[in-house]
Structure formats: structure tokens, C-alpha cells
N, C-alpha and C positions, 0 to 999 in steps of 0.2 A: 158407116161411122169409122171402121179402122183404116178404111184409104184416107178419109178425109183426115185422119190426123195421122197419116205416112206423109201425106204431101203436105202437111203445117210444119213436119220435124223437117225433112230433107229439102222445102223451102223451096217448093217444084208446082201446077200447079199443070195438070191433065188437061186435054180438051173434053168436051160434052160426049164429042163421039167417039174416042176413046172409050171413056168410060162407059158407054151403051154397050157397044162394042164385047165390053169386056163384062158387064153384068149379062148379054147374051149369051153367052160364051160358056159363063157360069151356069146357067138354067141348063144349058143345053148339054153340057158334060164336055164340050169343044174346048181346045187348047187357044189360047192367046197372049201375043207377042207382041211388048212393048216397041216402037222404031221412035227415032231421035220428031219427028215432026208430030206426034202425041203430045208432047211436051209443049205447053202452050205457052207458059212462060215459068223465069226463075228469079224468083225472089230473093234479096238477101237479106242474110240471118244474121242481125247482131246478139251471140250467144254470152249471156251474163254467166260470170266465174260460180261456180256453187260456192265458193265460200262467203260470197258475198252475200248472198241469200241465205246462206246456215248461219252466217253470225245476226244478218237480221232477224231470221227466224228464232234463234238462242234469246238476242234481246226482248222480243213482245212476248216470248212465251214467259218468260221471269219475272215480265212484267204484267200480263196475264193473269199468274197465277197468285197475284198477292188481290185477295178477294177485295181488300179498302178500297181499290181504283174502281172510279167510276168506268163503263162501258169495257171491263174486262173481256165479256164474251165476245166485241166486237175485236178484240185488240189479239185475242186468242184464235179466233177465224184468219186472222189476217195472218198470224204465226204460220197455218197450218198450211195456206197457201205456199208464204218462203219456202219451207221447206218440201212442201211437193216441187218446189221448181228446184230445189237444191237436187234434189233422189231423180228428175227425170233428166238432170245432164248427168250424173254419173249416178244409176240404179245401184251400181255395188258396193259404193262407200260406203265402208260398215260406220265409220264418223259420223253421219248424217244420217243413218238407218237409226242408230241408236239413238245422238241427240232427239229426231224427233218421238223415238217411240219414251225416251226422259219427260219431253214433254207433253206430253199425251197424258202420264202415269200423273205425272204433277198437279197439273191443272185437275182432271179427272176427281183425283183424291184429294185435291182442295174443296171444289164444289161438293163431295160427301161429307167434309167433317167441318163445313162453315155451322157456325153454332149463333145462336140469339144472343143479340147483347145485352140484355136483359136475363134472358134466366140461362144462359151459358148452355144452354141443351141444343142439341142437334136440332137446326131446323128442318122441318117439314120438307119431304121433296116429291112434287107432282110426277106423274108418269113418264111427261117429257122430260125433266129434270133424269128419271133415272134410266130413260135408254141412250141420253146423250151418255153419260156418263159411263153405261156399259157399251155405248162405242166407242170413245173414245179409250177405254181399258181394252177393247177386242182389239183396236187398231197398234195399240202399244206390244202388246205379245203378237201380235206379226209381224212389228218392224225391230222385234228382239229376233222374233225366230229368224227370220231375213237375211239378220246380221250375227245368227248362231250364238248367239248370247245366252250361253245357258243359265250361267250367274246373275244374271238381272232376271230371267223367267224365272228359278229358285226365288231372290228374294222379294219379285211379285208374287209368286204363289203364298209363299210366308207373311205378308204384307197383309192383303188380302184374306186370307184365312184365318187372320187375326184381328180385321177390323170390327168395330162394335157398332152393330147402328138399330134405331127402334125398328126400322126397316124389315119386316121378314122377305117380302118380293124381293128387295135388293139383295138382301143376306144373301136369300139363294143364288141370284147373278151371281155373285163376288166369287161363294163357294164352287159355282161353274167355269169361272174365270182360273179361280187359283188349278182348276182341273187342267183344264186348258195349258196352262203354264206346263203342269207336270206331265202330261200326255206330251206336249213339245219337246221338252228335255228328253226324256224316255226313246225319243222317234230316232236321237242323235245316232248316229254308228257309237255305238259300246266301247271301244277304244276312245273316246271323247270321256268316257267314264269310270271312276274306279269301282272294285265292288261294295266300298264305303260308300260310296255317295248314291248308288243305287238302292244299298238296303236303306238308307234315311229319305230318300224320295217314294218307297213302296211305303214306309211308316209313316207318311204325312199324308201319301195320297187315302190309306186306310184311314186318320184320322177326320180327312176334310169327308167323304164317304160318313164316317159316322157324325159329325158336327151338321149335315146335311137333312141326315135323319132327324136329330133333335129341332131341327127349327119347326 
């Protein structure tokens, strides 16, 4: 699976017996050495600009995340797409690590607080309802930490550790979410930290700790 998607990026594409070759090679603990006639053929890559895909991905996620629009979830899949294609031509743009992990947060915490139009209460949300949702929040605080984003982990964990929902299963996520955030921050080298902001993140993680307890 990982040659197979070497030779999709570098737009190259091995012979059969090459690759026998080379998975023998493997078992056997034996050394092997690519030559120019391995190469069976070379494809070319027309590579699309990541900004192109980040601002499409920017636009379906905004548009996504307004619950009114019919076939959101579909429109939000497609978002998530843009922007993996934006983060696999350049993985270290923190612009596009963050954008997507913005919208990940967005949508996520939209689908938690859609509420009945009728009696304005939190609707109901099924099992699969809340592990998309606590994936897409896992997915957001990794593409914060990624892109070293401490200030967005801080005010996801504050977010989150403050949200309200009839939910206890969720509640608990959330409160492991908002952990997650603060175990992240915390991981940073120290110099990234004053000793202000470190005793108000031991104060919050003690209180998510005890808020944990009471559910």
C-alpha cells in the first residue's frame, strides 16, 4: 500500500518483476536496487495549486456548516476531501492545517447544538451522530497540534468543557476532548509558555478532572 501510493505521488509506475523482486528481497532480509529499466513507465502529474483547494474547501465548509442547507453532510464530505488534497501538496502549511482543523471544530459543534424547531431543545443524537462528531473534534486538535496552535487548543478545551448537552456519553467525549487539547499544549517545549499560562492550564485541567467526576 505505501509503494503503491509512492509511485501515484512521484507519477512513476514499477514493473511486476520489480516489485516481486523487491517484496523477495523483503522476506529474505536481502538488499535491493532500483536500475533505470524497473521503471515501466512515467506518467504526468498535472499538480493542482493548494490554494485552490483551500479556498474551495474554506467555501463548502461555511457552507456545510449552516445546518438549513439541505444535504450539508454531503457538502461537508466533500469539504474534507479539498482540503486533504490542499495538506498532501504542501503537509506543512500551517494556513491549511489550521483552516481545516477551523472546520472540522465548526461543523462538529454545529451538529451538537442543532436544536428542534419546535421546542428549541437539543435534538436527540444517535451513536453514529456522536462518534462522527467526536471524530471530527479528534481530527481538529491534531491538525491544531500539527500546526502548533496552542491558542486554538486553549480555546477548544475551554469551548468544550463548557458546552451543555443532555448527553452524558457525549459530555464525557467532550471532557476527554477538552483533555486532549490541554495534554497537547502542556507537550509544547516550555519556552513556548509563560508560567501564567501554565498555572491557568493546571487550573482548568484540575477542573475538567473534577466536572468528569460529577457527570
Amino acid at each position: 500500500v505505501l509503494f503503491s501510493r509512492l509511485q501515484q505521488l512521484l507519477g512513476v509506475e514499477i514493473s511486476k518483476r520489480a516489485l516481486n523482486e523487491m517484496d523477495n528481497s523483503l522476506q529474505s532480509a536481502r538488499s535491493f536496487e532500483f536500475v533505470l529499466p524497473d521503471i515501466k513507465k512515467v506518467n504526468v502529474r498535472v499538480k493542482q495549486m493548494n490554494i485552490i483547494s483551500l479556498a474551495e474547501a474554506n467555501a463548502l465548509s461555511i457552507q456545510a456548516s449552516k445546518s438549513n442547507i439541505h444535504g450539508h453532510e454531503r457538502l461537508f464530505g466533500l469539504a474534507i476531501e479539498k482540503f486533504e488534497t490542499a495538506i498532501a501538496a504542501t503537509p506543512d502549511n500551517e494556513v491549511a492545517l489550521n483552516n481545516f482543523a477551523d472546520g472540522l471544530r465548526n461543523y462538529a459543534l454545529t451538529k451538537l447544538r442543532q436544536t428542534d424547531a419546535r421546542s428549541n431543545d437539543l435534538t436527540f443524537k444517535s451513536p453514529q451522530e456522536i462518534r462522527l462528531i467526536f471524530d471530527y473534534l479528534s481530527r481538529a486538535i491534531d491538525n491544531y497540534k500539527m500546526a502548533s496552535n496552542c491558542d486554538q487548543l486553549y480555546d477548544l478545551a475551554i469551548e468544550l468543557q463548557n458546552t451543555l448537552t443532555p448527553h452524558s456519553e457525549l459530555r464525557l467525549h467532550l471532557l476527554d476532548l477538552s483533555m486532549m487539547c490541554y495534554e497537547a499544549i502542556l507537550e509544547r517545549p516550555s519556552k513556548q509558555k509563560t508560567a501564567q499560562a501554565e498555572y491557568e492550564l493546571e487550573l482548568h485541567v484540575q477542573n475538567a478532572y473534577i466536572m468528569a467526576e460529577r457527570v
